[in-house]
C-alpha positions in Angstrom: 41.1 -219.9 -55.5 44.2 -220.1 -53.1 45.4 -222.5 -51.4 45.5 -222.0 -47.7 43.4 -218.8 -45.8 44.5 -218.4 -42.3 41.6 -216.5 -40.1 41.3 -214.4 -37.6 45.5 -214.0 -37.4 46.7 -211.7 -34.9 50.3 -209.9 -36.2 52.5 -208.2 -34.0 51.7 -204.4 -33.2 47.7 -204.6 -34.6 45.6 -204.3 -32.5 42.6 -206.2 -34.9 42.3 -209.3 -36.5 43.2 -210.4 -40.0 42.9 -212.5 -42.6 45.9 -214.1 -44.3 46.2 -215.8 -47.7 48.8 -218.3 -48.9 49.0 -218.7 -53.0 52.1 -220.8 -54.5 54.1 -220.2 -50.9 53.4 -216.6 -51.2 51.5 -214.6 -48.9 48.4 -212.8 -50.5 45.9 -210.3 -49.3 42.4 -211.7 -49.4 38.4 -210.7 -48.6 36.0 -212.0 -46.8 34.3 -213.9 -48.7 37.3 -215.8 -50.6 37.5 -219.3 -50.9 40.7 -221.2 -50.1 41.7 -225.6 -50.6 41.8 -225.7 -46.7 41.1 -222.3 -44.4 42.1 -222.6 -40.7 40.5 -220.3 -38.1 43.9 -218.9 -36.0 41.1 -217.7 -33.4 43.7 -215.2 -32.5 46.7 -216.7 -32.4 49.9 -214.9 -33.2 51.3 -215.0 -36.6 55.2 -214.7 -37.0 57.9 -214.4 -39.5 60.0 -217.9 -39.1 63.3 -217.5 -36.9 66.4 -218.0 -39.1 69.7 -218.1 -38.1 72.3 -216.7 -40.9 75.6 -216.4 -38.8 78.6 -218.2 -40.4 81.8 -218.5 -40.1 83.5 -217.4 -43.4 86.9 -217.9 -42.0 86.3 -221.5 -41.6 83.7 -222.7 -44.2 86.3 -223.1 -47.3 89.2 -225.3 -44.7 86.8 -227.8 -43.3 86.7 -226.2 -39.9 90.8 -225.5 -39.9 92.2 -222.2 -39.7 95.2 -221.6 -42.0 
């Protein structure tokens, strides 16, 4: 059984529906008739990846924030 099933998921550049599973933080492929703990119904909202932000300074991370 997985854990979370998201339906009726809209992701960027399809023009159908889908479903999406969730197992262990992963994201599986699943059928229509799988079972899930808790399944939401999206109703065709938009699914994206999560916005991260990597920049760094490496310049400044080892001094504390002061240039040598």
């Amino acid at each position: 059984m997985t854990d979370l099933i998201l339906r009726n998921a809209r992701l960027a550049g399809q023009d159908s529906l889908t479903d999406l599973g969730i197992d262990g933080g992963v994201i599986v492929a699943v059928g229509a008739d799988d079972e899930a703990a808790e399944t939401i119904d999206l109703d065709g909202r938009l699914v994206t990846p999560p916005l991260v932000e990597p920049h760094i300074h490496l310049d400044a991370v080892l001094t504390v924030g002061q240039p040598r």
